[in-house]
N, C-alpha and C positions, 0 to 999 in steps of 0.2 A: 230720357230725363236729362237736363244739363244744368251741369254744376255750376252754380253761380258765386262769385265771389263779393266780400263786405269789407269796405274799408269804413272804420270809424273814426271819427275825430275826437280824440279826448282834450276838453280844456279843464289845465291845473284848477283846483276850486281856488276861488276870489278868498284876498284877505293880505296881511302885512305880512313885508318878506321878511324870511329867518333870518335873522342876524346870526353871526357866528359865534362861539362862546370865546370871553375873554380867557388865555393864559391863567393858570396859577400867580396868584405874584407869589418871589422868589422869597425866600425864606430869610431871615432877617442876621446875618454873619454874627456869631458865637463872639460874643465879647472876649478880651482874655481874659477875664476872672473866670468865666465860663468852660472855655477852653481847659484853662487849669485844671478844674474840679473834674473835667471828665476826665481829664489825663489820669490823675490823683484817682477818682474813682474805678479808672479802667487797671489801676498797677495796684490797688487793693483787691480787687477782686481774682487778676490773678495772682498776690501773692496767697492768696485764700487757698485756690484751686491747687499752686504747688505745695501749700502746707497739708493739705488734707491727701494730696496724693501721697507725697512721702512717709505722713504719719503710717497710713492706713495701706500703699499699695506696695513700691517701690521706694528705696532709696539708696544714694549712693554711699559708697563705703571703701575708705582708704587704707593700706597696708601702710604704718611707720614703721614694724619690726620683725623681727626675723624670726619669730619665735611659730610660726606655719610653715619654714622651708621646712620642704624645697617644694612644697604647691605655693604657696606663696611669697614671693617677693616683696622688698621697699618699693614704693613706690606705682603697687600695682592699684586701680581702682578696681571693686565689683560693683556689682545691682544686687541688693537685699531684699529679699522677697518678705513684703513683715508680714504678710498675711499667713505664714504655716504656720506659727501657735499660739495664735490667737493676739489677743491684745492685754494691755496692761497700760499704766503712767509710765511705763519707759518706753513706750511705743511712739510716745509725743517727745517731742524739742523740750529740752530741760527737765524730762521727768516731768510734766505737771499733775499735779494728783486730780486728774478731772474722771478718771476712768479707775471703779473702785476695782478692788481684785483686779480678777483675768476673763473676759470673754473670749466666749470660742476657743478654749482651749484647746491643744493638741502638744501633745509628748514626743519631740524627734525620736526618732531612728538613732541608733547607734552607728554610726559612723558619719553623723553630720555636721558639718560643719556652721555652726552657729554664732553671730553676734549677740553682743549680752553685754550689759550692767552689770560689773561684777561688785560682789560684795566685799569691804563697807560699802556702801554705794555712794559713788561720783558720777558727772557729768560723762566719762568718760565710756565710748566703746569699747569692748574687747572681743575677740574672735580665736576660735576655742575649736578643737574637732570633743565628739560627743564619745565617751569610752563607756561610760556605768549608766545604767538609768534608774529608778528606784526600785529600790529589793534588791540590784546586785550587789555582789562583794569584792572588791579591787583590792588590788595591792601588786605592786610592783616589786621583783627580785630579779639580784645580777641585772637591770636594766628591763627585762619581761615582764610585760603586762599580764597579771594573771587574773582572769574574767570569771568570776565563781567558780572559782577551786582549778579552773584549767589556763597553761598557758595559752595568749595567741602566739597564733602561729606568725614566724616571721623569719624567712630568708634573704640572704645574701645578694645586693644588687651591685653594677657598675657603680664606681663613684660620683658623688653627684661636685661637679665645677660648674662657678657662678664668674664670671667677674667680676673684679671688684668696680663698683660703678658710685658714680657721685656722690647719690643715694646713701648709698652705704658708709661713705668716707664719713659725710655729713651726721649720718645717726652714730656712728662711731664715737665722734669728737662729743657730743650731747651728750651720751651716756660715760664716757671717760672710758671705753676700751680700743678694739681695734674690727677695722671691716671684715676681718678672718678672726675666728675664736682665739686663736691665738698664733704666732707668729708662724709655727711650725705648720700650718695647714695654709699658710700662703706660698705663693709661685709666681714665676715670671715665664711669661712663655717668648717663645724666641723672637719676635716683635716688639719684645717691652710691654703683655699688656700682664696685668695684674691679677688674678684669681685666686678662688677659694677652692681647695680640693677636700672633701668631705665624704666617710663612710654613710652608706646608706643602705636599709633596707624597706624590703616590702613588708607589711603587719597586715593581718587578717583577720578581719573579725567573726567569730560563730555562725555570723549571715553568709559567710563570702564576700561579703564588702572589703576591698584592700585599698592600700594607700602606701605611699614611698615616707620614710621617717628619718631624720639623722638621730645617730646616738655615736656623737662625735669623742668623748672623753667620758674616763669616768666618775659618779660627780655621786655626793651625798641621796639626792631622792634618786636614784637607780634602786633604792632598796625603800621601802613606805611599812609603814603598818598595816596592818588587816583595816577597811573602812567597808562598810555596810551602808550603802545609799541611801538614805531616810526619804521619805515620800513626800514629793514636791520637788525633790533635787537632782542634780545632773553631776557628774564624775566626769569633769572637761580635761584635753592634755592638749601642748601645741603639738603641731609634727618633729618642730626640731627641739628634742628632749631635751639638749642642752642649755636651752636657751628662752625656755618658757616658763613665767612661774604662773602655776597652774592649779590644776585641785591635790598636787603634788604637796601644795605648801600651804600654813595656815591661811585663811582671808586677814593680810593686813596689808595697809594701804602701803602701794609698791613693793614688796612680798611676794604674795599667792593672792588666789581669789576663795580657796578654801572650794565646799561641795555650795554650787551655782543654785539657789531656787529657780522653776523654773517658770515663776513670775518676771525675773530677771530678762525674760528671752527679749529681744529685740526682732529676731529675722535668720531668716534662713540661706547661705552665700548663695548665689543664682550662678552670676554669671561672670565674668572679666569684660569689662567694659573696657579700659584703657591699663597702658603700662608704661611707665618714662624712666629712664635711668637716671634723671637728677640732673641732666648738663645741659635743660633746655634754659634759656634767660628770654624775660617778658619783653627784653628791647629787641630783641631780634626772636620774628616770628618763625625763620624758619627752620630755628632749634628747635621747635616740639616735635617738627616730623624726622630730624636726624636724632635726637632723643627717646623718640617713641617704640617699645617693641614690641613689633605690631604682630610677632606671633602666638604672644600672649593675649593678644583681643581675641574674645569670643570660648574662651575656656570654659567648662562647665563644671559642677560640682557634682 
C-alpha cells in the first residue's frame, strides 16, 4: 500500500475586511477646581484614617517633666498602645463625649505605666506608673510604699546622673526652679559639662515586677494616710518621688491628681520612639540628629 499525500487549498470566506478597532480617546484633563476637590477629598480622608488610628490603636506621647525619672526623661517621645483598657471620651482628641462609659474594659497590672486624664479633668495628658488597684490599701512611711499592710521591697542602686541638657534648662525656667532639684545635686565634670547626680533605688512589687525610683530629699508625702482604693480607681505615683504630684496629693488643678477613675485611662506606654535633648533648631536640620539620643529609641515598658 503507499501512502499518498493531500494538499488543500483553503480560500478566506468572502465578505468586508476587519477594520481595526479605534483607540480609547483620552480622558478629558481634570479641571483645577476638580484637581482641588480631589486633593481636598484625598487629605480628608486621610486625616480620618490618622484620627481613627490614634484614637483607637496608637498614639504618640511626649515627656515635658521629670516627674518618671530616671525611666523617663524631658524630651522623650513614646507610642501609646490605647487599646489595653478599653476605651472611653478621653480616648478621643478633646475628650469628645461620643463614647458613653468604658468599652472593652481592662484593669492594668500593677506596675504599669499608664497615660491618663487626670482628675479635675483638662485637656491635658499625664503619665503615672500603676502602685494600688481597687481593694488595696496604700500608704506611704519614711518615704516606703506600703502595699496592704506590707512594705515594697526596695534596695540600694548606683546613682543615677543625667545631664543637664537644653530640655531641662528650658522646663526649669517655665516652672521657676532649677534643672537639678536643687543646687547641691548639681556638678561639673572636668570638661565643663553639667549634671544631675541623684540617689536611687530599685522598688518591687508583690509580682516581682521592679523598677529604678529616686527619693532624692525628704519631703512632706514621704509619709500619707492609710487610703483604701475604691472600685473603679487606680493609686498612681511618678518614679521620681520628688517630683511628682500624684495620688500622693489631693486632685486639684496643678496639685495632685488625687485616686485616678479608671475611665480616665488613655493607654498603656508601649514603646520610645524618639529622644532629643532640646538643642536641635528647625533652621538647621542637622541638629535633630546631633540632638537626638538615640539610645533611647526603642526602650520598652
Amino acid at each position: 500500500m503507499t501512502d499518498a499525500s493531500f494538499t488543500a487549498d483553503v480560500t478566506p470566506p468572502s465578505g468586508p475586511p476587519i477594520e481595526p478597532t479605534p483607540p480609547a480617546p483620552a480622558p478629558a484633563p481634570l479641571s483645577a477646581k476638580e484637581e482641588a476637590v480631589d486633593t481636598v477629598r484625598f487629605l480628608a480622608l486621610l486625616a480620618i484614617a490618622v484620627l481613627v488610628f490614634r484614637s483607637f490603636f496608637l498614639s504618640p506621647f511626649n515627656i515635658p517633666s521629670e516627674s518618671m525619672q530616671p525611666r523617663l526623661l524631658i524630651g522623650d517621645y513614646l507610642l501609646v498602645n490605647k487599646m489595653a483598657y478599653g476605651y472611653s471620651k478621653f480616648s478621643l482628641p478633646f475628650s469628645a463625649p461620643l463614647i458613653p462609659g468604658r468599652i472593652f474594659p481592662h484593669t492594668p497590672e500593677r506596675g504599669d505605666v499608664v497615660v491618663f486624664k487626670a482628675p479635675p479633668v483638662n485637656d491635658n495628658d499625664y503619665i503615672k506608673r500603676v502602685i494600688g488597684l481597687p481593694g488595696d490599701s496604700v500608704q506611704v512611711k519614711g518615704g516606703i510604699v506600703w502595699l496592704n499592710g506590707k512594705p515594697l521591697q526596695r534596695e540600694a542602686m548606683p546613682d543615677f546622673v543625667i545631664p543637664v541638657t537644653q530640655n531641662m534648662i528650658d522646663a526649669s525656667r517655665a516652672t521657676g526652679t532649677l534643672p537639678c532639684y536643687s543646687p547641691e545635686f548639681e556638678e561639673v565634670t572636668a570638661d565643663g559639662q553639667r549634671q544631675c547626680r541623684y540617689t536611687q533605688f530599685k522598688e518591687t512589687l508583690p509580682s516581682g515586677k521592679s523598677y529604678a525610683i529616686l527619693d532624692i530629699v525628704p519631703i512632706a508625702e514621704d509619709n500619707t494616710p492609710l487610703v483604701v482604693v475604691p472600685e473603679g480607681h487606680l493609686f498612681l505615683m511618678g518614679d521620681n518621688r520628688d517630683r511628682s504630684a500624684d495620688s500622693r496629693f489631693p486632685a486639684m488643678e496643678n496639685q495632685g491628681i488625687g485616686l485616678v477613675p479608671e475611665e480616665n485611662l488613655v493607654g498603656h506606654a508601649l514603646v520610645g520612639m524618639f529622644s532629643t535633648d532640646g538643642s536641635a533648631s528647625w533652621v538647621n536640620p542637622i541638629s535633630w540628629f546631633t540632638a537626638a539620643r538615640w539610645e533611647r529609641i526603642g526602650d520598652g515598658f
